[in-house]
C-alpha positions, -999 to 999 in steps of 0.1 A, spaced: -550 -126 -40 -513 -144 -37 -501 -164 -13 -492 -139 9 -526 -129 9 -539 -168 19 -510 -164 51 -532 -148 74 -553 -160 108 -577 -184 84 -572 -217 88 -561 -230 55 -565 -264 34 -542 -277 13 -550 -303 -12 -528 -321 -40 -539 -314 -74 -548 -350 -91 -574 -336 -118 -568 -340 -153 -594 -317 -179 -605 -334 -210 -619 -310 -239 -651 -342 -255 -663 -317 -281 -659 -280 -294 -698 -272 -300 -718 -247 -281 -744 -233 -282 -737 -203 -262 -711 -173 -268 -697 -160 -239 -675 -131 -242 -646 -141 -222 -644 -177 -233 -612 -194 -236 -625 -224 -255 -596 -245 -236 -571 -226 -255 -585 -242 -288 -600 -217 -319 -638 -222 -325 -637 -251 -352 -670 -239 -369 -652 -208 -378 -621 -222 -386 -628 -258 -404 -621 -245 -441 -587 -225 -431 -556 -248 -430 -530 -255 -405 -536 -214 -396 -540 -189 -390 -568 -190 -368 -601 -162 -361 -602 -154 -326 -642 -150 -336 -665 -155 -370 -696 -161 -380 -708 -183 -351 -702 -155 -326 -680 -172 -306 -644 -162 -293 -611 -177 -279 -598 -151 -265 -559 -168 -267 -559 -182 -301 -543 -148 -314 -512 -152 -295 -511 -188 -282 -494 -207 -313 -523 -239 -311 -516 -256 -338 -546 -277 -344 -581 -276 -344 -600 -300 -318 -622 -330 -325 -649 -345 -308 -634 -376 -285 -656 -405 -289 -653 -434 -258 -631 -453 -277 -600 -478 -269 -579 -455 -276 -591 -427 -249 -593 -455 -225 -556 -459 -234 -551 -426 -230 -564 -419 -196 -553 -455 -183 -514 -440 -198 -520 -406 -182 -536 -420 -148 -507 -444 -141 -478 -421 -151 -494 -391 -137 -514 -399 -107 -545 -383 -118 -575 -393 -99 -603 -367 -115 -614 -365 -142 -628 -331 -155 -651 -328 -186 -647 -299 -209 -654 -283 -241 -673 -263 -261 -708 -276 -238 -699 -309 -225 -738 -318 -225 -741 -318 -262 -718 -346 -268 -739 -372 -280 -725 -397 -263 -715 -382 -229 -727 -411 -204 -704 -436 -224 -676 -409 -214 -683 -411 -182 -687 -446 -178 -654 -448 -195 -641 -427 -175 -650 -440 -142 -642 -474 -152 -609 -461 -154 -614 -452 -118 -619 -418 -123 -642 -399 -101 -658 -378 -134 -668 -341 -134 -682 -314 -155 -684 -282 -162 -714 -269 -182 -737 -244 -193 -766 -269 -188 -777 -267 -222 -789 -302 -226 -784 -311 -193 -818 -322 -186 -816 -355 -211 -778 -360 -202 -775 -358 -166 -794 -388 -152 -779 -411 -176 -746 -400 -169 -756 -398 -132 -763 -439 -136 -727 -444 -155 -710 -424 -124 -712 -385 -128 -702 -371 -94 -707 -332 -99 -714 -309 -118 -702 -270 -121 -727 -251 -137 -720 -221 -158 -745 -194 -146 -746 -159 -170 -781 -146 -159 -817 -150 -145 -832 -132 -170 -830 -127 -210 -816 -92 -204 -788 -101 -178 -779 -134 -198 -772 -108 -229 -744 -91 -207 -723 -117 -215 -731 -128 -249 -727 -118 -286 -754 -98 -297 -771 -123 -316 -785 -132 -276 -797 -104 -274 -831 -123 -290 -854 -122 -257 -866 -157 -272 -835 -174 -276 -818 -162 -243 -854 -173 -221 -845 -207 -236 -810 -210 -222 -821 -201 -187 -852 -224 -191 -827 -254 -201 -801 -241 -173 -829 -245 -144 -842 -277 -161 -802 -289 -157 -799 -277 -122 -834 -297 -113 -823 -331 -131 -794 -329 -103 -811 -327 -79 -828 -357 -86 -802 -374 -100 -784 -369 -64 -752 -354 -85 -734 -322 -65 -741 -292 -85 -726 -255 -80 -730 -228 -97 -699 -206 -112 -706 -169 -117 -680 -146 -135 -679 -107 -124 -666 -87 -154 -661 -53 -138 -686 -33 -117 -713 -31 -142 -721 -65 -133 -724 -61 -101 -765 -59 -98 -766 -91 -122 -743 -109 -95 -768 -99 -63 -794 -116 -82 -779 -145 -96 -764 -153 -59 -805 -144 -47 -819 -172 -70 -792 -200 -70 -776 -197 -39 -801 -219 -17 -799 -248 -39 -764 -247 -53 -727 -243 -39 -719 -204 -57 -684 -197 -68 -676 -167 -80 -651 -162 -106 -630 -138 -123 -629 -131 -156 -588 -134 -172 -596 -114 -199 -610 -85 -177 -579 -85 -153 -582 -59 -119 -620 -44 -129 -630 -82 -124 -610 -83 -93 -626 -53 -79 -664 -60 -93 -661 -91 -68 -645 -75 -39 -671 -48 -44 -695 -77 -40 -684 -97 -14 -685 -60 13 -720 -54 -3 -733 -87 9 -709 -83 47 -688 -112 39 -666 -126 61 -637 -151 53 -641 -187 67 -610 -205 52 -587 -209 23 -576 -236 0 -548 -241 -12 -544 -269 -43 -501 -283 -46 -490 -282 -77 -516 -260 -97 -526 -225 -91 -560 -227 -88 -575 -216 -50 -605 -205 -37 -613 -187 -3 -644 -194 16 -670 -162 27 -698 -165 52 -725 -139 38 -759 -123 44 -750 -123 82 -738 -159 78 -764 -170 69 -753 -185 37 -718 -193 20 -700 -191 -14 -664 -192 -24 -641 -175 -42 -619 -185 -69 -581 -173 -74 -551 -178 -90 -517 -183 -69 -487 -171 -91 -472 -207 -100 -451 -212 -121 -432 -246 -140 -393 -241 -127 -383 -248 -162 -409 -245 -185 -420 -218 -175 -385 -199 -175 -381 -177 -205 -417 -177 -218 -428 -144 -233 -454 -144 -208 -438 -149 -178 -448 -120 -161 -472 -101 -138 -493 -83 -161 -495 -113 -194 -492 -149 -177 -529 -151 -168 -535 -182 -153 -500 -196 -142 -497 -235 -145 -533 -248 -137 -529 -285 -145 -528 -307 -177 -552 -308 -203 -561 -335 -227 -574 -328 -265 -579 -344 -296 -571 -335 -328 -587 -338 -364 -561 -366 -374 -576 -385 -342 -540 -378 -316 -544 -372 -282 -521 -348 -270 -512 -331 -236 -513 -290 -232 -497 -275 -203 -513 -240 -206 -539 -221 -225 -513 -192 -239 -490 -218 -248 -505 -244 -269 -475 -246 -291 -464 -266 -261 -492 -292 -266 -476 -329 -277 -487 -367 -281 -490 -385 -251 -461 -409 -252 -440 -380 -260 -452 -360 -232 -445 -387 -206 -412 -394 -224 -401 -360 -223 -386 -340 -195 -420 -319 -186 -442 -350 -169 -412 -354 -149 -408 -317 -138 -444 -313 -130 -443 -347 -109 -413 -329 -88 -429 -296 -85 -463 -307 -74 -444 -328 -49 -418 -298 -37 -448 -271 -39 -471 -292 -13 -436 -296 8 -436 -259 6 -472 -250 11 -471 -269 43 -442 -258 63 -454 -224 47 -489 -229 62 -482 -251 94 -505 -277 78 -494 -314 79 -509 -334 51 -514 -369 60 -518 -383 20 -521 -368 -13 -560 -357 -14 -577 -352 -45 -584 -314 -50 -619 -308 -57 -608 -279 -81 -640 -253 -90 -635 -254 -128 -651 -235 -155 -644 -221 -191 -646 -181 -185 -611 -186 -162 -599 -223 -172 
């Protein structure tokens, strides 16, 4: 979909994109096939190589499926709920009028102090999110839940040993050790629903042999969780089809789009099953930084993947915070007090601004105030 796409009789919602990602910790436990790893190389197969060159994959079966071709220069560290983040995010909320705060990694739930984060975090005055495969979930989630956890977007591969190996390295492909993923994936879905934190659950169609994997995932989760499904970047117009393919198998039937000023991230609402029940699906508008973005060897149609989707916030092994502004360019990630010194927190201030100008005259929708966008996040596409 494009914007052109999105201009049609649906009525159309346009928020302001106010979310800032944070990458807490590079461990995983799982080994998704498409992963990103929030443009950063897996550090357990990198720790004993220098500055770089970095393995896309090693021994841990894990990929980033940039860190060939993105130029990161660092590996990530674990970010402990410090003074300094505090600074960090204080610096970055009143510079940058961020207002979310999205929790990253690697699997957010095996940080070992994740409800400090998000106390942290929403002391800040953060409203604090997650995404996360829901490996420890059930020990994490009500603590963090009682420090100020407001939702969580659940990475869902499978509901069964066989379908979760789909989408894994082959060392999944242990019935034992793939049963135990979904086990502690329902167990995390349970603990919030009693914690009373909003969960949904992100599904990502590789191509159409996926497609049966997809009817049952949307089968078991749907009643209890908000489903998004999600393309897979890597896996380009297959992916795109798989979920089209999908969405007329079930009779869907658009309800609305939205729209987020300033990053590309979208998602269009579908009525299903007879309307019965509802998902959403997840997009990428082509947007693009005025001048950052001019010139980059990506810049293109076929290799810019996900457009500018928002900042990022990492930590490196010499204990810097620095700013990325995209997953295929991490050469572009700098220190904070560089990044709001420099000319790009200024020319993403302006475009966010000039894009929702431009959205709404383009969409006929006033907006009263700058809203938070509630952005559906998740490793396999950011």
């Amino acid at each position: 979909m494009d914007d052109s796409s999105a201009a049609d009789s649906l009525p159309t919602h346009i928020d302001t994109d106010t979310t800032l990602r944070v990458k807490i910790l590079d461990a995983c436990g799982m080994t998704c096939t498409f992963c990103h790893n929030e443009g950063t190389p897996v550090v357990v197969d990198n720790r004993h190589r220098g500055p770089g060159p970095f393995l896309i994959s090693g021994s841990s079966g894990r990929t980033s499926i940039y860190a060939a071709t993105n130029g990161t220069g660092f590996l990530p560290s674990t970010i402990p709920p410090d003074e300094d983040f505090a600074h960090a995010l204080h610096r970055l909320r009143e510079s940058m009028g961020f207002t979310e705060l999205h929790l990253t990694g690697g699997e957010p739930t095996l940080h070992p102090r994740l409800p400090d984060l998000v106390r942290l975090a929403a002391d800040q005055g953060y409203r604090v999110c997650m995404t996360s495969n829901g490996e420890n979930g059930a020990r994490q989630i009500p603590a963090c839940a009682d420090a100020g956890l407001d939702r969580v977007n659940l990475s869902v591969f499978g509901t069964t040993p066989e379908e979760l190996a789909q989408v894994q390295h082959t060392r999944f492909r242990d019935r034992a050790k793939a049963a135990a993923k979904i086990e502690a994936l329902n167990a995390s879905i349970q603990a919030c629903v009693d914690s009373g934190v909003r969960a949904s659950a992100n599904i990502v169609i590789l191509d159409h042999t996926h497609i049966g994997r997809v009817h049952r995932l949307l089968d078991t989760y749907t009643p209890e969780l908000s489903v998004r499904l999600l393309n897979s970047l890597d896996h380009g117009q297959p992916s795109i089809d798989a979920i089209n393919e999908v969405l007329d198998q079930r009779g869907a039937v658009a309800e609305a789009h939205h729209l987020t000023a300033g990053a590309s991230g979208a998602r269009t609402t579908y009525r299903i099953d007879g309307g019965r029940r509802r998902i959403h699906v997840k997009w990428i508008r082509p947007v693009r930084l005025p001048t950052t973005c001019q010139g980059c060897r990506f810049n293109n149609d076929t290799d810019c993947q996900e457009g500018f989707y928002g900042l990022r916030l990492y930590r490196d092994r010499s204990g810097n915070h620095l700013v990325g502004v995209c997953l295929q360019r991490m050469d572009l990630c700098e220190p904070i007090e560089d990044f709001l010194d420099g000319p790009v927190s200024t020319e993403i201030l302006h475009f966010r601004q000039a894009d929702r100008d431009r959205l709404e005259v383009a969409h006929n929708t006033p907006i009263t105030a700058p809203v938070t966008a509630h952005r559906e996040e998740g490793n396999p596409t950011t």
